[in-house]
N, CA, C and O of each residue as an XYZ file, in Angstrom:
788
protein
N     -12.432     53.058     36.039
C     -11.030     53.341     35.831
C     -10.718     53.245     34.335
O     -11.167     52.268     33.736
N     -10.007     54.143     33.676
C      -9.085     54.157     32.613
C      -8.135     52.908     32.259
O      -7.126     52.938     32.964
N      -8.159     52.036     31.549
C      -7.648     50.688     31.797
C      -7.015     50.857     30.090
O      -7.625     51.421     29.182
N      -5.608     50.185     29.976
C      -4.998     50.163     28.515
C      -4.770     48.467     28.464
O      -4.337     47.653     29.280
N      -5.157     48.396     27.430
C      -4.912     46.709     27.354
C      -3.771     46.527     26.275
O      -4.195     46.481     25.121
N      -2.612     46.432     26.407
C      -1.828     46.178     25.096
C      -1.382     44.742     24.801
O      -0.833     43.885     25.493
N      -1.885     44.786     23.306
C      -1.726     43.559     22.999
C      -0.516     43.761     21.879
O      -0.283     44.829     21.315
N       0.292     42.371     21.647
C       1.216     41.806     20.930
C       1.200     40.492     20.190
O       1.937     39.549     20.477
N       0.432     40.493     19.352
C       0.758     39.152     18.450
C       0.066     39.591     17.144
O      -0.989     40.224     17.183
N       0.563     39.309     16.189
C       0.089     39.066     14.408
C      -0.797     38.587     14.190
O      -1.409     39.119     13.264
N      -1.322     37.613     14.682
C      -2.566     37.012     14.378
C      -3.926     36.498     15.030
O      -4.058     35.631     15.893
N      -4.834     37.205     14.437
C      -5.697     37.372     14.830
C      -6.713     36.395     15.418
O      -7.646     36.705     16.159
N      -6.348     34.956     14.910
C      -6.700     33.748     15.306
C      -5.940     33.101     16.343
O      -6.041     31.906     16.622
N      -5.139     33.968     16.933
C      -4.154     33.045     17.543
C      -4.877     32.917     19.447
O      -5.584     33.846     19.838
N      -4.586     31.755     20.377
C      -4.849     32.296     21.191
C      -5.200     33.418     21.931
O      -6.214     33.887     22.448
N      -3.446     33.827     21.748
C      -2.953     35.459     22.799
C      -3.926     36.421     21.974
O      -4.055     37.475     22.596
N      -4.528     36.414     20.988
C      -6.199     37.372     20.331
C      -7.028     36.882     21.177
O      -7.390     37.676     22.045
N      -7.462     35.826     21.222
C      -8.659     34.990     22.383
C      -8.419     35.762     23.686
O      -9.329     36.419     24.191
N      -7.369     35.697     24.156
C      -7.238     36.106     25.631
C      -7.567     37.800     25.854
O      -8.231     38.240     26.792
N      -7.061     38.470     24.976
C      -7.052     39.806     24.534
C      -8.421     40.759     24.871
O      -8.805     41.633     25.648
N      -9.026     39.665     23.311
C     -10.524     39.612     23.370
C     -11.340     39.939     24.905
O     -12.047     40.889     25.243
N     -10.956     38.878     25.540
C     -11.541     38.214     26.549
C     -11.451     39.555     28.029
O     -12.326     40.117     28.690
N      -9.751     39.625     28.030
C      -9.951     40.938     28.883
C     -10.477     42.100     28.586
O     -10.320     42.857     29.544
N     -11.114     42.683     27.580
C     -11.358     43.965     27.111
C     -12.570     43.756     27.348
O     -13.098     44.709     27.921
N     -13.319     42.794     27.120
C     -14.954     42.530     27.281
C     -14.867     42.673     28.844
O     -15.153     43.753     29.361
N     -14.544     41.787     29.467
C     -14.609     41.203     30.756
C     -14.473     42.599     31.492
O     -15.250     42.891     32.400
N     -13.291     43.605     31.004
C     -13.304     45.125     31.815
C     -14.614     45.760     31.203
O     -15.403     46.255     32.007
N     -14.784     45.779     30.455
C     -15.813     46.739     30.010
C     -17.170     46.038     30.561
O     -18.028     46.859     30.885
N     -17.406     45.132     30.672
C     -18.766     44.540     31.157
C     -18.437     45.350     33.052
O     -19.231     45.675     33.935
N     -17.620     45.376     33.007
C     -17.449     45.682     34.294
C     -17.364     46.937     34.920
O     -17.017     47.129     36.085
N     -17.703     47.798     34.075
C     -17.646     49.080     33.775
C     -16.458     50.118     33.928
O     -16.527     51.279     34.331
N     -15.429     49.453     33.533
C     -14.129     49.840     32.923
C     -14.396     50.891     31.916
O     -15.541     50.714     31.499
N     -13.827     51.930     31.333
C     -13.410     52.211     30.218
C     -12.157     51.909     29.854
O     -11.187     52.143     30.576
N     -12.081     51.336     28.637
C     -11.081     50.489     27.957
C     -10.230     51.411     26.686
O     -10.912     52.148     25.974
N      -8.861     51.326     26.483
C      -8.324     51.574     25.787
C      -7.446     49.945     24.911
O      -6.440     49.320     25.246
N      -8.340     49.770     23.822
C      -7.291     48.143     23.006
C      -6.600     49.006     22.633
O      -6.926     50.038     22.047
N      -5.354     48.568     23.018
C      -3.929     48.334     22.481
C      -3.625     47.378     21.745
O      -3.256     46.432     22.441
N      -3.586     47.048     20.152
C      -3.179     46.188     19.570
C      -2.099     46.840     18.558
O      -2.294     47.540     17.565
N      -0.808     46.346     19.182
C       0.058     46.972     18.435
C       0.169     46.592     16.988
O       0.354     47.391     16.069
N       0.024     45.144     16.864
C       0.588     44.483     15.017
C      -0.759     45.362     14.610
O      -0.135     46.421     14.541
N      -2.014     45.725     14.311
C      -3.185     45.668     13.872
C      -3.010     47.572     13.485
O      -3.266     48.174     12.442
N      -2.511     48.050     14.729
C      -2.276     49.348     14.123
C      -0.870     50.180     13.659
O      -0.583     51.376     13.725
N      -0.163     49.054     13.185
C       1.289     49.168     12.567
C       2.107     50.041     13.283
O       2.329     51.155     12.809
N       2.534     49.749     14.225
C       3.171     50.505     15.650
C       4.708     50.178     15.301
O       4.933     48.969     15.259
N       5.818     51.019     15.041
C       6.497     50.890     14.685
C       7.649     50.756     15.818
O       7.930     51.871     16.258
N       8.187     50.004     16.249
C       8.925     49.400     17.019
C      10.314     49.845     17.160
O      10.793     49.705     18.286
N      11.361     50.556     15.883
C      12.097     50.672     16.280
C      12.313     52.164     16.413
O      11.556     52.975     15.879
N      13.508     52.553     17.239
C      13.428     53.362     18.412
C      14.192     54.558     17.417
O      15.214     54.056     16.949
N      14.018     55.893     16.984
C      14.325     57.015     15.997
C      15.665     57.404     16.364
O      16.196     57.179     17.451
N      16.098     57.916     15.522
C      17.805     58.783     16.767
C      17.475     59.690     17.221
O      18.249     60.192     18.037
N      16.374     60.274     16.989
C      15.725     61.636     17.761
C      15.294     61.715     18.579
O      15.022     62.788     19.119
N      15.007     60.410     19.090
C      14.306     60.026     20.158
C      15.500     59.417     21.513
O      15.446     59.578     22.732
N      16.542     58.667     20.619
C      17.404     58.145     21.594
C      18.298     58.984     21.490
O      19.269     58.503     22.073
N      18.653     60.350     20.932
C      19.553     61.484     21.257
C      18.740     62.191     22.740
O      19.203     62.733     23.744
N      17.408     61.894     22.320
C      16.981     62.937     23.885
C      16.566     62.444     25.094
O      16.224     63.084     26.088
N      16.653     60.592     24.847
C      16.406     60.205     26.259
C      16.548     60.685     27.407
O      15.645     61.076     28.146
N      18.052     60.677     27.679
C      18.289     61.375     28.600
C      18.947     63.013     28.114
O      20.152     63.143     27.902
N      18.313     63.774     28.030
C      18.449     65.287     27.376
C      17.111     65.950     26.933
O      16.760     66.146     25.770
N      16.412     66.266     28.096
C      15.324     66.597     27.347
C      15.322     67.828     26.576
O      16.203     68.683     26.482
N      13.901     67.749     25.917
C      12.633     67.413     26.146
C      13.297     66.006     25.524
O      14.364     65.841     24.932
N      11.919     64.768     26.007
C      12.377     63.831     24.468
C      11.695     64.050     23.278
O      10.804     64.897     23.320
N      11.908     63.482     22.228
C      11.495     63.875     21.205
C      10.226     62.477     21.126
O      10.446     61.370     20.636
N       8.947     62.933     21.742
C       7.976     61.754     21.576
C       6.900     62.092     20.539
O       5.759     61.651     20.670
N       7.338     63.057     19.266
C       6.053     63.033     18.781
C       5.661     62.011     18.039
O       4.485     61.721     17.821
N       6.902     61.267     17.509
C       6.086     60.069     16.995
C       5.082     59.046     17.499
O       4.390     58.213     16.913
N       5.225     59.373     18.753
C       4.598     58.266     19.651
C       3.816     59.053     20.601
O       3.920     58.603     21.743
N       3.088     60.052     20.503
C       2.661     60.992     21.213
C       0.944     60.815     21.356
O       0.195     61.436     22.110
N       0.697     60.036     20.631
C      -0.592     58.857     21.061
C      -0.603     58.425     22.391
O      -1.389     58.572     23.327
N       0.634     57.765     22.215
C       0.996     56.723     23.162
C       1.630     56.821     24.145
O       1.644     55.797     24.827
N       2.316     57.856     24.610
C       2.434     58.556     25.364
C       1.659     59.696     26.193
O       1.871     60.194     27.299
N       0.538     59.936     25.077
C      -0.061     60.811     26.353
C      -1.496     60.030     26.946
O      -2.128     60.333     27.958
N      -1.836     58.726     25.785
C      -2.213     58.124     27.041
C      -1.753     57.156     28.077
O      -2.477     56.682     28.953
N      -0.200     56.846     27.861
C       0.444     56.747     29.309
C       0.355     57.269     30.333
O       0.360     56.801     31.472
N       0.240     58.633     29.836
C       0.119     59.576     31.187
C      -1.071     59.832     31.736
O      -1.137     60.584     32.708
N      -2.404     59.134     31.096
C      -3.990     59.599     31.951
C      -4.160     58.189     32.134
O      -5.022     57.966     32.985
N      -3.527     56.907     31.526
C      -4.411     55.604     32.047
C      -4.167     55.210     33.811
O      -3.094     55.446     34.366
N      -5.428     54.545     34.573
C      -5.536     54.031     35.994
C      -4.415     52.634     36.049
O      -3.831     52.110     36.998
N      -4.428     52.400     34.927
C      -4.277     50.446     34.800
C      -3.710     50.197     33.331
O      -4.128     50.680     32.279
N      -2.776     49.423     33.509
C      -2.621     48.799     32.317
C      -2.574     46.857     32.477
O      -2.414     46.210     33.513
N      -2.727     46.461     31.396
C      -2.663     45.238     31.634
C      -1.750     44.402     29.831
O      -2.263     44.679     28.747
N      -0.658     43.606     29.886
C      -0.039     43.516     28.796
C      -0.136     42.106     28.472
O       0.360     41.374     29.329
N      -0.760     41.396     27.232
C      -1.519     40.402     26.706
C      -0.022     40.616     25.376
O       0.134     41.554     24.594
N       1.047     39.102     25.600
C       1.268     38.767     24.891
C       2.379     38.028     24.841
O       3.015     38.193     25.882
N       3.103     37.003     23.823
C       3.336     35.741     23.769
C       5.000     35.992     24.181
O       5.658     37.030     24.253
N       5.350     34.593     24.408
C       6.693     34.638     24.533
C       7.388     33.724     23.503
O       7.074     32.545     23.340
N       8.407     34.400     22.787
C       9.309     34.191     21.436
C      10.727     34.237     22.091
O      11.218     35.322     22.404
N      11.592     32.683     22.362
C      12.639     32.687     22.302
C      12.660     33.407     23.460
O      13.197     34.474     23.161
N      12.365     33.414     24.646
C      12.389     33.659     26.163
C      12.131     34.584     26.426
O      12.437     34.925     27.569
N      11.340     35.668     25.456
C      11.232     37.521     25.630
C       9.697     37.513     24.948
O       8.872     36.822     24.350
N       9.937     38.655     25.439
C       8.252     39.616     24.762
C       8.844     39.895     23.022
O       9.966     40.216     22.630
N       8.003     39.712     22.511
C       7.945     40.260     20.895
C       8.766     41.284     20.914
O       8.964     42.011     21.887
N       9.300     41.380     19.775
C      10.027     42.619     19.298
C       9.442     43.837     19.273
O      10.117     44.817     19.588
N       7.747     44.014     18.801
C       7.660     44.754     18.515
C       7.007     45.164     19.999
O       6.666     46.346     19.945
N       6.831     44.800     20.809
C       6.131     45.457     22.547
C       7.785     45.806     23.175
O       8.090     46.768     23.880
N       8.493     44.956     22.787
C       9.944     45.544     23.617
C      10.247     47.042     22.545
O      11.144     47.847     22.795
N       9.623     47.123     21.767
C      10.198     48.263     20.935
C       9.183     49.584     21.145
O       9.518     50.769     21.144
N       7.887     49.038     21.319
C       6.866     50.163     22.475
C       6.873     50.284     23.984
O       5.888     50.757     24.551
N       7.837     49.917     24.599
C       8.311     49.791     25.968
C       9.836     50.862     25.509
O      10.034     51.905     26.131
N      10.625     50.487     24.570
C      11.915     51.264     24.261
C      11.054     52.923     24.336
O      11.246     53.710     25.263
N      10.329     53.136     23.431
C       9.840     54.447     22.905
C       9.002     55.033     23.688
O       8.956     56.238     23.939
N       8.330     54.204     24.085
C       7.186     54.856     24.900
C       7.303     54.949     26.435
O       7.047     56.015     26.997
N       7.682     53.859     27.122
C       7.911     54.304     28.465
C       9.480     54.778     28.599
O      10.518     54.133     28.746
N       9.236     56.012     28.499
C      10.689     56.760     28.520
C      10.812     57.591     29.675
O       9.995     57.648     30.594
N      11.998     58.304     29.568
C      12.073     59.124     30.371
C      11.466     60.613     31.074
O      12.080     61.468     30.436
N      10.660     61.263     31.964
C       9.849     62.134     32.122
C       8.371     61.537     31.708
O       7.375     62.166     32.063
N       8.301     60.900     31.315
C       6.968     60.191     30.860
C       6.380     58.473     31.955
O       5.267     58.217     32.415
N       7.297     57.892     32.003
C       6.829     56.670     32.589
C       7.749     56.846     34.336
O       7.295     56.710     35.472
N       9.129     57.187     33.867
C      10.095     56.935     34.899
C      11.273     58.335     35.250
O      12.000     58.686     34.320
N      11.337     58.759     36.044
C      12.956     60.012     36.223
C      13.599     59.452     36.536
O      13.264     58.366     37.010
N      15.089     59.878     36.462
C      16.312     59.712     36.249
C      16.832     60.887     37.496
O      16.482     62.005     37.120
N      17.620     60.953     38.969
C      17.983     62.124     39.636
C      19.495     62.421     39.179
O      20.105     61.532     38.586
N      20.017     63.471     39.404
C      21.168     63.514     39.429
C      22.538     62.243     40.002
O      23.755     62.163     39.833
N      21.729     61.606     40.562
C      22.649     59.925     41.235
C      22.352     59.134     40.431
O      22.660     57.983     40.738
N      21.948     59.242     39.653
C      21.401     58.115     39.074
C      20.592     57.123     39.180
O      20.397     56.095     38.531
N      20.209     57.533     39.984
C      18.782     56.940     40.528
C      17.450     57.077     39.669
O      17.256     58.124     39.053
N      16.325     55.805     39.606
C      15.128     56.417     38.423
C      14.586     56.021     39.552
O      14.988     55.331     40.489
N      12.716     57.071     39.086
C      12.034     57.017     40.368
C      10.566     57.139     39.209
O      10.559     57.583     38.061
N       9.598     56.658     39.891
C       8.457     56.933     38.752
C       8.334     58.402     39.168
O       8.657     58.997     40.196
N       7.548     58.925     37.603
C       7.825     60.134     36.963
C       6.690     60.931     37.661
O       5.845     60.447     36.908
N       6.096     61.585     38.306
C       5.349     62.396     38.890
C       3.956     62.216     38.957
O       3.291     61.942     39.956
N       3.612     62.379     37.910
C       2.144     61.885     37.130
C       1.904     61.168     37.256
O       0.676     61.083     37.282
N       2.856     59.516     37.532
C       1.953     58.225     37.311
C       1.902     58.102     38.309
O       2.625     58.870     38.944
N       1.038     57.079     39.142
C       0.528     56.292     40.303
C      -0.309     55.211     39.616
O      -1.439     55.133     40.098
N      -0.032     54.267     38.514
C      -0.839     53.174     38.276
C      -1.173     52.220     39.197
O      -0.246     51.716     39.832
N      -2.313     51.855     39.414
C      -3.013     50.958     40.433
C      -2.805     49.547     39.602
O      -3.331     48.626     40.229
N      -2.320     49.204     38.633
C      -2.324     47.894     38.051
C      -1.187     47.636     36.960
O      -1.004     48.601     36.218
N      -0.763     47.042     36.833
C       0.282     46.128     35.698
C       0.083     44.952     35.853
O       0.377     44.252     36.822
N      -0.724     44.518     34.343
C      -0.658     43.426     34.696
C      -0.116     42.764     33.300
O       0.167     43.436     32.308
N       0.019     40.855     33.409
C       0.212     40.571     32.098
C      -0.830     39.244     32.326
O      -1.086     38.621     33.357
N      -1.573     38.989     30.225
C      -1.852     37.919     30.506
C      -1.133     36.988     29.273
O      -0.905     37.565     28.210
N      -0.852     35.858     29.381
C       0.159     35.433     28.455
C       0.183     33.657     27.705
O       0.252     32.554     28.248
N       0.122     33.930     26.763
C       0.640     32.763     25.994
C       1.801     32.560     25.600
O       2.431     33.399     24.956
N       2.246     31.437     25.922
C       3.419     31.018     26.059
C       3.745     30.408     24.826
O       2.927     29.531     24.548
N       4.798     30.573     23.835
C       5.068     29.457     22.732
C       5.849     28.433     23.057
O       5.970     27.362     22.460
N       6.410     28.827     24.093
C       7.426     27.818     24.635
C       7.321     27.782     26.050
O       6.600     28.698     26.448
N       7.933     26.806     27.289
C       7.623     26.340     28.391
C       8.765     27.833     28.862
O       9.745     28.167     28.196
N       8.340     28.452     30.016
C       9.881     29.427     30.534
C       9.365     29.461     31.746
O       9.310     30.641     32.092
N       8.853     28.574     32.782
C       9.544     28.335     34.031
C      11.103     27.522     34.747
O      11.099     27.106     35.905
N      11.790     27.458     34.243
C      13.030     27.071     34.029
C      13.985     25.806     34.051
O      15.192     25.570     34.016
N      12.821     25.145     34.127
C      13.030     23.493     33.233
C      13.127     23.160     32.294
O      14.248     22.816     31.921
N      11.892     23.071     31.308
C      11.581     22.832     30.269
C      12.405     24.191     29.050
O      12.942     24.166     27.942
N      12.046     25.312     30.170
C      12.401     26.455     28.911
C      14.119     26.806     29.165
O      14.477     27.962     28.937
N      15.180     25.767     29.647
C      16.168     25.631     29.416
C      17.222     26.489     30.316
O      18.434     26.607     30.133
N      16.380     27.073     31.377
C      17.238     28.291     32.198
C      16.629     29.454     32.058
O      17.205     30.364     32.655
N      15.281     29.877     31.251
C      14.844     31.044     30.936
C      14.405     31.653     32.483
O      14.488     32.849     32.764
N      14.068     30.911     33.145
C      12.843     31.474     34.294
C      11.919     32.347     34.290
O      11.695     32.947     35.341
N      11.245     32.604     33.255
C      10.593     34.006     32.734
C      10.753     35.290     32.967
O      10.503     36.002     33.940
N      11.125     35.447     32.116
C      11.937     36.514     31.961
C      11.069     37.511     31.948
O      11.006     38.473     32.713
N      10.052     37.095     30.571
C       8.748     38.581     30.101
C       8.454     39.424     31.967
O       8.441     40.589     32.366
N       8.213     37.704     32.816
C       7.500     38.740     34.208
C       8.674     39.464     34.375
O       8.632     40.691     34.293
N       9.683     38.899     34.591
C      10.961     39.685     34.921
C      11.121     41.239     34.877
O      11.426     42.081     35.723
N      10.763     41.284     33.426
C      10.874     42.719     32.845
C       9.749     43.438     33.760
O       9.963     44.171     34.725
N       8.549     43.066     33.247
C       7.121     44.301     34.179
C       7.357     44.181     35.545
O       6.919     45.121     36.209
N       7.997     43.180     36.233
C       7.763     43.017     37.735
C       9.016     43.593     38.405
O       8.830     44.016     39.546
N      10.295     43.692     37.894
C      11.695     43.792     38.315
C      12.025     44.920     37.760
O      12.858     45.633     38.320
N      11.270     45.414     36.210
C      12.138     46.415     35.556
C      10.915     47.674     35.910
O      10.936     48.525     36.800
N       9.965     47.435     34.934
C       8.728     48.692     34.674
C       8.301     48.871     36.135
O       8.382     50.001     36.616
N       7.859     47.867     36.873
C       7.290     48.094     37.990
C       7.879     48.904     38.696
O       7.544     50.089     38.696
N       8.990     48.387     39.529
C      10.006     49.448     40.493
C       9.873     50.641     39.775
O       9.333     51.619     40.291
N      10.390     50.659     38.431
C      10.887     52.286     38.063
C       9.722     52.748     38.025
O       9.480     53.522     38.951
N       8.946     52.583     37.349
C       7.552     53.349     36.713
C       6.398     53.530     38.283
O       6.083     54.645     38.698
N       6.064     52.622     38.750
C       5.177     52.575     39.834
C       5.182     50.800     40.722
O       4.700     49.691     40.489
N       6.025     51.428     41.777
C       6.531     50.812     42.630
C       5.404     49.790     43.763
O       5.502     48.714     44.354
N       4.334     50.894     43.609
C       3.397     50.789     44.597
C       1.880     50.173     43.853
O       0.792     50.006     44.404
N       2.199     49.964     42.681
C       1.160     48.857     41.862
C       0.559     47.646     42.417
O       1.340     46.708     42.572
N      -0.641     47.468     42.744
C      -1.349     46.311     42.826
C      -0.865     45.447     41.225
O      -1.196     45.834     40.104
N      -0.031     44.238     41.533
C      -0.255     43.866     40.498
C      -0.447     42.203     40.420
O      -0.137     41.539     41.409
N      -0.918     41.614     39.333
C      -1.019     40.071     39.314
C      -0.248     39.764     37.797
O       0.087     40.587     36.944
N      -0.130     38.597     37.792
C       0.682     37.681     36.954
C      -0.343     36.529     36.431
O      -0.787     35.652     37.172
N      -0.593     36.630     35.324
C      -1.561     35.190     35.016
C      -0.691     34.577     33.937
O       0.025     35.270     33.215
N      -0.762     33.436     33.860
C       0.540     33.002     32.667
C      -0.028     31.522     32.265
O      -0.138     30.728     33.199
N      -0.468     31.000     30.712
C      -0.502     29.994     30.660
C       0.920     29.236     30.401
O       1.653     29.906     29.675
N       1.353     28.275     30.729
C       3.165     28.126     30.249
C       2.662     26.632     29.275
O       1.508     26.258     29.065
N       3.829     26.050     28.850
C       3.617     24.558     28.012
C       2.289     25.089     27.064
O       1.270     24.402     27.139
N       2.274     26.447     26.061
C       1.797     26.121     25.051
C       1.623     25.190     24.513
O       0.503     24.679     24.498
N       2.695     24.637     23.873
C       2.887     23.498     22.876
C       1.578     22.162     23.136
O       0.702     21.676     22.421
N       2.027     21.957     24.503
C       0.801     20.892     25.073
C      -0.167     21.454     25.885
O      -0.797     20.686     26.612
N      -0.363     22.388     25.907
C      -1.892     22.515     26.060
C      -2.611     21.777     25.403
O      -2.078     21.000     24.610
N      -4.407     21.820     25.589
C      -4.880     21.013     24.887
C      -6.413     22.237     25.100
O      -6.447     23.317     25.690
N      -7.406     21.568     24.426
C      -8.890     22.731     24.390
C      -9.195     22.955     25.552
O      -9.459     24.127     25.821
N      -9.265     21.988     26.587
C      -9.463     22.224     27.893
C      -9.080     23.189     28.497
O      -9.791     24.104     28.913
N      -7.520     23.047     28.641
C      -6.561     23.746     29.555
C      -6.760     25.290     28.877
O      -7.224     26.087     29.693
N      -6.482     25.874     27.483
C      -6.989     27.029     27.032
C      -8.207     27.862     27.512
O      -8.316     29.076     27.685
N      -9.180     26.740     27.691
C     -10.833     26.951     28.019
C     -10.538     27.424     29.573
O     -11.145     28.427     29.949
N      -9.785     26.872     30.356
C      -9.776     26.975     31.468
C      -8.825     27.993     31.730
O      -8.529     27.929     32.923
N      -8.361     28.682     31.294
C      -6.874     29.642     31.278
C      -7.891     30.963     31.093
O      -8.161     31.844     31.909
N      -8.393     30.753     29.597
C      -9.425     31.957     29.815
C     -10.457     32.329     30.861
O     -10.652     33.489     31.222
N     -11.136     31.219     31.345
C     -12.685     31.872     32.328
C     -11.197     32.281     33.085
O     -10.921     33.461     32.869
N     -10.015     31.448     34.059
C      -9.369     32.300     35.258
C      -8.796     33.922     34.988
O      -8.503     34.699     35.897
N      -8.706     34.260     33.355
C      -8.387     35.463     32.924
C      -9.855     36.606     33.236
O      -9.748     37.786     33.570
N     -11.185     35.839     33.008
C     -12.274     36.505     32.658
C     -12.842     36.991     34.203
O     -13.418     38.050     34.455
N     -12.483     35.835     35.200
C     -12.560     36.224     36.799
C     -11.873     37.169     37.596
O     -12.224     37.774     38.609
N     -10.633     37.178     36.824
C      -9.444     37.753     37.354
C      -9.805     39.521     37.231
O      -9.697     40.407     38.079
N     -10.240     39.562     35.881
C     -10.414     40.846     35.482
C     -11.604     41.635     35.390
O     -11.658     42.795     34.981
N     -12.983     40.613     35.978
C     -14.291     40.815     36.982
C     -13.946     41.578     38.093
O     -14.618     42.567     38.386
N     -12.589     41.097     39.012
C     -12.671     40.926     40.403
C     -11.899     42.966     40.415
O     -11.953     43.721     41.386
N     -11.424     43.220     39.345
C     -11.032     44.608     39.213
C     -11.296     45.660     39.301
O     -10.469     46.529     39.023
């Protein structure tokens, strides 16, 4: 299967790179073909053009800026999204390749009711996320957040885009206190998870 791994974080030492790492090997040992998605690494520009948000809804849209990334939206089996949570959300710059890229006629339609329905072409067999947490967001510690990031792929992308997705959730939470262990052990359940695919 065609598998996109998109990743979100700046630095290259950081965990959410470790984990990244970890799924792209782990598919490809598995005889995946892999597409890395690392957005900071290939300067993916996040915010959303007026040319683009004049034609959301008005087509065509205007995706050539992002026409990479969009047309391999439209041939990948699987995607899977590797990255941290800042202040109860996904990075700016993956909410800003989610703005541009999963758009309209491309990820999701829009009917005359207003209704969105995934867009013709897709049938993804997978969404997944794997995640480092900077802060706790099961909704104790992280203050009322309840995680939100799943929120978005599981409540928002999923329904609209592909409803009928096999999908899983892996999440380390309490960054802060983790310790080498718990990391060590977060990864092999990432490296099994994405064997078993």
């Amino acid at each position: 299967m065609l598998i996109q791994v998109i990743h979100c974080h700046p630095l290259t030492d950081s965990y959410n790179h470790a984990l990244f790492r970890t799924v792209v090997a782990a598919l490809a040992d598995r005889g995946h073909e892999v597409v890395a998605t690392d957005l900071y690494r290939e300067g993916f520009e996040p915010a959303m053009r007026e040319e683009e948000r004049r034609s959301y809804y008005a087509p065509p849209y205007a995706e050539a800026a992002v026409a990479a990334h969009t047309g391999l939206l439209r041939r990948v089996g699987g995607i899977i999204f590797c990255f941290p949570h800042w202040w109860f959300a996904m990075p700016a710059m993956l909410k800003g390749y989610v703005d541009r890229v999963w758009a309209p006629r491309i990820a999701f339609e829009h009917d005359r009711a207003g209704r969105t329905h995934p867009a013709a072409a897709h049938s993804y067999r997978a969404v997944r996320r794997c995640d480092d947490l900077w802060i706790a967001v099961a909704g104790d510690a992280a203050g009322g957040g309840r995680d939100p990031g799943r929120k978005v792929l599981m409540r928002a992308l999923r329904p609209m885009c592909s409803p009928r997705a096999r999908t899983i959730h892996l999440a380390h939470y309490n960054m802060d206190r983790s310790t080498p262990a718990s990391r060590q052990a977060f990864l092999e359940r990432v490296r099994r998870a994405m064997a078993r695919l």
